[in-house]
C-alpha positions in Angstrom: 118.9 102.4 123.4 119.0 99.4 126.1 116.7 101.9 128.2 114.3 101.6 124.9 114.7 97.7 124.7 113.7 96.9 128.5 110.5 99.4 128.2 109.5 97.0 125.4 110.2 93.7 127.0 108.1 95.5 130.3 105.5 96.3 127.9 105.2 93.1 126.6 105.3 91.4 130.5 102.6 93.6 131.2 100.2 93.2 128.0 100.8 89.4 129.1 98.8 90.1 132.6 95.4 91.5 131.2 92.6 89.3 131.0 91.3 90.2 127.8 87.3 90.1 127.6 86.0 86.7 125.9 83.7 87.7 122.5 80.3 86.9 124.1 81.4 89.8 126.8 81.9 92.3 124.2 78.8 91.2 122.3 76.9 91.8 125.4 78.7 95.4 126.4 78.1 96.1 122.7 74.7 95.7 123.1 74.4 97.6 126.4 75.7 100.7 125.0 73.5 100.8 121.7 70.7 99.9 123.3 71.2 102.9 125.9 72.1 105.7 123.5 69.3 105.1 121.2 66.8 105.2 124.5 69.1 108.8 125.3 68.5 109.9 121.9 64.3 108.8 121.9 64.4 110.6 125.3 66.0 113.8 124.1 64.4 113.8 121.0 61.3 113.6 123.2 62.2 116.5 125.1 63.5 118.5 122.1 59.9 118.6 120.6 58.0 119.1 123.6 60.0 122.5 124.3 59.7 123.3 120.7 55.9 122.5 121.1 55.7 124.7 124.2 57.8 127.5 122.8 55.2 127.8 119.7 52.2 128.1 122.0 54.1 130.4 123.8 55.3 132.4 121.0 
C-alpha cells in the first residue's frame, strides 16, 4: 500500500511539470485539424467520383 501512495504523490509531482496549452492554442489546433480533414475528405471524395466516373466509361 505505501508502494501505491508514493506512485500517486509522483503522479501528482509530475502532472505539476506540464505546461498545459493556453485556450487560444487549442482553439487554433482545433481549427488546424477540421480545416484539414474536411480538405482530405473534398480531396478523396474528388478522387472517389473521378474513378467511379472512369470505371463507367470503362465498363
Amino acid at each position: 500500500m505505501k508502494k501505491f501512495f508514493q506512485f500517486c504523490k509522483e503522479c501528482a509531482a509530475e502532472l505539476r511539470k506540464v505546461v498545459w496549452p493556453t485556450r487560444s492554442e487549442v482553439v487554433s489546433s482545433v481549427k488546424v485539424v477540421l480545416i484539414s480533414t474536411l480538405v482530405v475528405a473534398v480531396i478523396l471524395g474528388l478522387l472517389d467520383w473521378l474513378f467511379t466516373e472512369g470505371l463507367r466509361l470503362v465498363f
